[in-house]
N, C-alpha and C positions, 0 to 999 in steps of 0.2 A: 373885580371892580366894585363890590359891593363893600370893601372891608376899606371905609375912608380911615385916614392917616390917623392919628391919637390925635397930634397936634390942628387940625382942622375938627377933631370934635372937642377938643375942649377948650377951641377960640371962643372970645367971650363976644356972645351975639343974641340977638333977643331969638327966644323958642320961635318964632316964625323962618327967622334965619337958618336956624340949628333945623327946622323942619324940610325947608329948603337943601342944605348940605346933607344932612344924614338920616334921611327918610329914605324911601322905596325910590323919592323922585331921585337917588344918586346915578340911577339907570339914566337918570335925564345928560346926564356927561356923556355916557355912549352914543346915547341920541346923538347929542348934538356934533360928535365927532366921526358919527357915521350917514350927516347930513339927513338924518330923522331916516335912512332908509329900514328902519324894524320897522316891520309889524304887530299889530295883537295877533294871538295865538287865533286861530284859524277855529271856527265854533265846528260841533260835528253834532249830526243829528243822533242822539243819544235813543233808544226804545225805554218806555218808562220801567220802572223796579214791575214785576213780575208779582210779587209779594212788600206790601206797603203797611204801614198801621192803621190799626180800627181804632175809627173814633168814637169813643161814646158821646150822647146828647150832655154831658156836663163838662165835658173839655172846650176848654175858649181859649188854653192859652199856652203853650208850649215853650222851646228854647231847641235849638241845637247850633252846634259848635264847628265849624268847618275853618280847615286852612290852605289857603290854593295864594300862594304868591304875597305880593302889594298888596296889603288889605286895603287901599284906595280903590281900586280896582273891585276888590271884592265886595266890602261895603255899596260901594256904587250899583252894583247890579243887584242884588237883594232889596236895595233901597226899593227900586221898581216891580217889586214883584205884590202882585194882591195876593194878601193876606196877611202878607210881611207886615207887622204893627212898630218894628224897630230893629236895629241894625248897628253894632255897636263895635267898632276897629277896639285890634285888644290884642292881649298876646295870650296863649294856651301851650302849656306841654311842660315847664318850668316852674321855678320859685315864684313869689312872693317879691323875694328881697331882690330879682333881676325883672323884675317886668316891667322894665323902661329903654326904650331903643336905644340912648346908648351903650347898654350890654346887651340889650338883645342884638345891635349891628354885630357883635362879636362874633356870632355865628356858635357861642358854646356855654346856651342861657340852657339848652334843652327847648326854650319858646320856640314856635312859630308864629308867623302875626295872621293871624285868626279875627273872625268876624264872630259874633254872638248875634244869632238874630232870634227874636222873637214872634211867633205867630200865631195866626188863629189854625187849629187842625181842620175846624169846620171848612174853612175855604181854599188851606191849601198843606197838603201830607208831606208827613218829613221825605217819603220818597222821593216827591214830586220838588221839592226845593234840592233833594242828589243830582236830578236829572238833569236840574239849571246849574248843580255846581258841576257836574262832570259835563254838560255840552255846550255850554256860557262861560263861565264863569274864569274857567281856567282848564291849562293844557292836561290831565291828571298822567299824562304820562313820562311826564319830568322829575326827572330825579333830583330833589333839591334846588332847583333851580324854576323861575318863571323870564318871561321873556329876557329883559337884558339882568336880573338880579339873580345870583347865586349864593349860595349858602344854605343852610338846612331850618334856616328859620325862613328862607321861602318853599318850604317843603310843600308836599301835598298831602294834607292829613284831615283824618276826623275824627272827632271826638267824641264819644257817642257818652247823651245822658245820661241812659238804662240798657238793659238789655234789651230791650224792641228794638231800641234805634241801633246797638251793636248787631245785632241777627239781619234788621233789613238792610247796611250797609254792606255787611260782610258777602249778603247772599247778589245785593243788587252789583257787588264788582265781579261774582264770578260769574254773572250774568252776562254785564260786559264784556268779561274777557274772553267767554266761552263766541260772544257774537263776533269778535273781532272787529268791532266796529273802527279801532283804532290803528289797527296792523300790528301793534306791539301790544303787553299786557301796561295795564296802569301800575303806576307805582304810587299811588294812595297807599296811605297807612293809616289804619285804625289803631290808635293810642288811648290809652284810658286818660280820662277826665279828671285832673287834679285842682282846678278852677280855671276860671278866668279872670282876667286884669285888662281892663280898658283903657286903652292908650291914652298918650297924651292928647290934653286938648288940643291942637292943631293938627291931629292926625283926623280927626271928626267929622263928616262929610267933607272932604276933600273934595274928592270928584264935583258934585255938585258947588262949592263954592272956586272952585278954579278949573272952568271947564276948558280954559283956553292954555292951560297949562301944558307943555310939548310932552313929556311923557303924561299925562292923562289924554291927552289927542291922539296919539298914537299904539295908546298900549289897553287904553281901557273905555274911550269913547264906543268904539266900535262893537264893544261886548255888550254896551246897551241896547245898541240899534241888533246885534243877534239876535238879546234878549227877545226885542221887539217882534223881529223875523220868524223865529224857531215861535215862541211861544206866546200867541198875540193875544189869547182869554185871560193870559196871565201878566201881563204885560200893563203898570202903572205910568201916566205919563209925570204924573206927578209924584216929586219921589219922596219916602219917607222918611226926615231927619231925624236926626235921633238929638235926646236931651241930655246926653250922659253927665254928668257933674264936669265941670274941668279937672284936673290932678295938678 
């Protein structure tokens, strides 16, 4: 369902339109053909990373790279997180010359569509932003696919800056998987870091400027109010937009 026609991605339509048709929201067809009966992926209460990063007193300011699905969705829920300073829908794993949704819809850019957030370490650890991506954020034990969207650019991946952030992710899934909190093992993958590319402008707070939009009601509303639930010291009501240039 996620692989729209050539001929509907290269009708000629304003980038809102084209956002509309061949964005994440394509899931919104299912929806609507399944009378909105999906769900968002079910939140689990996650135990924090075991081993996390030390911060020194000159670090103010960090970056890591995660990809769990819809980055509508994902963006959305980092938005809300304190400490989170920005949050920036993008694509990560591929070229340069493919980092625009319609080859990454293709499903064979290499990309996934990835969030780039940036934080303060002082207020909140790269671990502590794992444990809102694997118990919020998204399902980590789907293979390529997130709720109604499949293909491997909805994969579940991350991208680790350094080695800190590759040693605590690596170590916090065998964590995971050794607790069983899931019943099956994750199927996250750790990918090395070749950059990142920030979506189109209309991809940009989504969430937040279409909150009434049927696939963000049904697939990524709810991951806020989790957010809310699971982790409420961390939990912003106000959410953080990001300025990213348009492309």
């Amino acid at each position: 369902m996620d692989n729209l026609s050539t001929k509907a991605r290269q009708a000629s339509a304003t980038p809102w339109i084209k956002g509309l048709l061949t964005a994440c929201g394509l899931g919104l067809l299912l929806l609507l053909g399944q009378n909105l009966a999906l769900s968002s992926e079910a939140a689990k209460v996650v135990p924090p990373p075991a081993s996390d990063e030390q911060v020194s007193g000159a670090e103010h300011s960090a970056t890591a790279v995660f990809a769990g699905g819809c980055f509508w969705g994902v963006q959305g829920v980092f938005q809300h997180v304190r400490g989170v300073t920005d949050v920036v829908s993008g694509y990560a794993g591929g070229g340069r010359d493919t980092a625009r949704y319609d080859r990454v819809s293709e499903g064979d850019t290499g990309h996934a569509e990835s969030v780039q957030i940036t934080y303060d370490p002082k207020q909140i650890t790269y671990g502590k932003l794992l444990q809102i991506f694997f118990s919020v954020a998204h399902d980590p034990t789907e293979l390529n696919r997130q709720g109604p969207d499949s293909g491997t650019q909805y994969r579940s991946a991350i991208f680790p800056a350094n080695d800190m952030q590759r040693k605590i992710a690596q170590a916090y899934i065998g964590q995971i998987d050794k607790s069983k909190v899931f019943g099956k093992p994750l199927a996250t993958r750790i990918e090395t870091f070749h950059g990142f590319y920030p979506a189109e402008a209309y991809h940009q707070n989504f969430l937040t400027r279409n909150p009434s939009y049927p696939y963000i009601v049904v697939n990524d509303l709810p991951k806020i109010d989790d957010l809310k639930r699971l982790f409420p010291s961390l939990y912003g009501a106000q959410p953080v937009l990001t300025k990213v240039a348009s492309r």
